[in-house]
Phi, psi and omega in degrees: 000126173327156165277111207299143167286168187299158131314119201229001181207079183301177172276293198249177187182157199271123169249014174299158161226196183291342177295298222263336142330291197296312182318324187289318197274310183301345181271341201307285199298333162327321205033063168236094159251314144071163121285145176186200189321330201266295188310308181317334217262313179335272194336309178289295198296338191281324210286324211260323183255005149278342162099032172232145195296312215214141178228142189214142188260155192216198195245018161163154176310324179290343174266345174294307180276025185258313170317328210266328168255330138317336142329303174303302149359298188267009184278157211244028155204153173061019192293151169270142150236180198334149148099292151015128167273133165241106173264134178284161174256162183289302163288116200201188155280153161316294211270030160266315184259344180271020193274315212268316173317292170330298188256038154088000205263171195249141217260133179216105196289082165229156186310147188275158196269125193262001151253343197265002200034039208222182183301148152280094201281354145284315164296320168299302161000281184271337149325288200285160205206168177277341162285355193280137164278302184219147155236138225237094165296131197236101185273083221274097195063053196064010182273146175278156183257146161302063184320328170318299288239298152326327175286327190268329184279341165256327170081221185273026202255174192261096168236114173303166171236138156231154186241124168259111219224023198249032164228019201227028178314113169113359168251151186284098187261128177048009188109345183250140151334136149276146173116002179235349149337304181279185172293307163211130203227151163279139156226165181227169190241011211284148180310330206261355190256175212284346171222129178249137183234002179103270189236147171173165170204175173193142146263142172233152208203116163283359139330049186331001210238292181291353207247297184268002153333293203309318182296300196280323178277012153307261202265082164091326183112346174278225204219014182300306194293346196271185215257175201280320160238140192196160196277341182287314209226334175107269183232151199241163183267160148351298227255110150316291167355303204261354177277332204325309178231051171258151201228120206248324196215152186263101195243211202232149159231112157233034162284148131317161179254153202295316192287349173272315179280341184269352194284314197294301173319306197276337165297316189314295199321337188259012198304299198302346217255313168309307178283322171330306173322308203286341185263310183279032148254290200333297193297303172318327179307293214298338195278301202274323164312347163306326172298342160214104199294324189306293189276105175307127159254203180263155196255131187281162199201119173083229175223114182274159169275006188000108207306325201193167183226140164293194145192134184232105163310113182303096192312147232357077159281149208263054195187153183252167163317323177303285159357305186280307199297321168310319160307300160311312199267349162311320155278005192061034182271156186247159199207139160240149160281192199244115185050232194266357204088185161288089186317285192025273163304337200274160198286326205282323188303049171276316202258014191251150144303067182221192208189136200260099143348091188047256203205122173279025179338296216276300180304318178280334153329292175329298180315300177335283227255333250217136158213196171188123205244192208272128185255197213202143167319347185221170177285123177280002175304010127294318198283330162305313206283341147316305191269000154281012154280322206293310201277303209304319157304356163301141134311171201242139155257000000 
């Protein structure tokens, strides 16, 4: 094998500038790192520009979804409990799945749609049950899930919706934010995503209940952050003292830090320009792949933000995934596979109460066949013309 080159087309990149310095040096002379007023000031601007009454900043996307389902639990109607089905798209992050294991619920694997990589929505279809409880949506490389569609499949029945929404901040369904769809949906804030806070995550909720469920089990379970009167605890006293350390709900400390929210203030500001950046990579992408049929891309639905673009080698295409992927890092492209795979398959669901839907044909494809290399805040039309050197040395058929 040829020898790999320095990395000339990364997965990620930094979209920080002096905003996001200088916020960091003002929290710096403070000396309050904390969560305190800067994570409070995040939470109002993410909630108004995704377009949801409430937002709670957390220390990553993967504790937004931990929160989000432990949240259901503590509701004071309709709560879930032990045993309760929640169905999944087969391909997703771990920590899509491991929140609903934790809390005991039974996980049930159905296939993914093999151009949008989103629910196979005939297969969800058929899936959903008089057991079922929530269904747990995954909006997968910046792609919208059909929401109508889902919307039409759950019906009268009584089953939640949740959005896992953390690789697809900024995309669109219909005139709407994906991540508000649902009951509650996760974003995460992690360095490779559309906007970094360092480390960060957030749920957003139209839910005055859940919005403060979440709060309060952020941090420990107690009763500082909520409001005087509030749906978790009724009335909190007066006497700070006696609030200091009451403790309500068995909860977590997954706060953030004032440098992630104050990190946080100056990205949002930069959101539309990120994302705008990221559709006009999308359109160059989608163009130059015309040039290679051998490879499936992801098919967009609604308007994505697109976190990353896929590629699935196409069966019998006359070259292997192994091939493509040596052709790329050879050019110094950089490559993952896409999210997880087929979850399924990992050693950890052993330890999971799940159960499979018909046949993951498509996710295991996925699995197979499938990478995804990175898009970016500036124009990539150098780092395209690397990977079209990388494919053009693929065989033809």
């Amino acid at each position: 094998m040829s020898k790999i080159r320095t990395l000339r087309y990364p997965l990620a990149s930094t979209t920080w500038d002096s905003a996001e310095r200088a916020a960091m040096r003002r929290v710096i002379v403070s000396g309050k790192f904390t969560m305190g007023e800067n994570v409070r000031r995040f939470e109002r601007v993410f909630a108004r520009r995704v377009g949801s009454k409430h937002c709670v900043m957390v220390n990553s996307g993967s504790s937004a979804n931990l929160l989000m389902v432990a949240a259901l639990f503590y509701r004071r109607k309709d709560r879930l409990e032990r045993g309760d089905e929640v169905i999944v798209p087969a391909v997703s992050w771990s920590t899509t799945y491991a929140p609903l294991h934790q809390y005991g619920l039974k996980i049930k694997f159905v296939d993914i749609d093999p151009d949008t990589l989103n629910f196979d929505l005939a297969k969800l279809a058929s899936a959903v049950t008089a057991r079922t409880r929530a269904i747990f949506a995954v909006n997968l490389l910046g792609n919208p899930n059909d929401f109508d569609a889902i919307r039409r499949i759950i019906g009268r029945r009584s089953v939640l919706l949740l959005e896992d929404n953390c690789e697809s901040l900024g995309a669109v369904f219909k005139g709407r934010q994906t991540g508000t769809f649902g009951l509650m949906g996760s974003f995460s804030s992690f360095f490779s995503h559309h906007i970094s806070t360092m480390e960060g995550g957030m749920v957003a909720t139209d839910d005055d209940e859940l919005a403060q469920i979440v709060t309060c089990l952020r941090a420990h379970g107690w009763t500082r952050e909520l409001p005087a009167r509030n749906a978790v605890c009724g009335t909190k006293s007066a006497d700070p003292f006696e609030e200091s350390y009451r403790f309500v709900l068995p909860g977590y400390n997954l706060r953030p830090l004032e440098l992630s929210g104050a990190i946080g203030v100056e990205q949002v500001k930069k959101l539309p320009r990120l994302i705008a950046a990221r559709r006009r990579n999308a359109a160059l992408f989608r163009e130059l792949m015309r040039e290679f049929p051998d490879f499936r891309i992801q098919e967009e639905l609604g308007r994505s933000s697109w976190f990353g673009f896929s590629l699935v080698v196409r069966p019998g295409a006359p070259f292997s995934r192994a091939a493509a992927l040596r052709a790329l890092a050879e050019h110094g492209v950089e490559t993952r596979p896409i999210v997880g795979g087929n979850f399924a398959k990992n050693e950890v669901v052993r330890w999971f109460d799940a159960s499979v839907h018909g046949t993951l044909t498509a996710a295991e494809e996925i699995d197979r066949r499938g990478f995804f290399v990175g898009n970016h805040h500036y124009d990539l039309r150098r780092q395209f013309t690397l990977l079209k050197k990388a494919l053009s040395r693929l065989p033809r058929r």
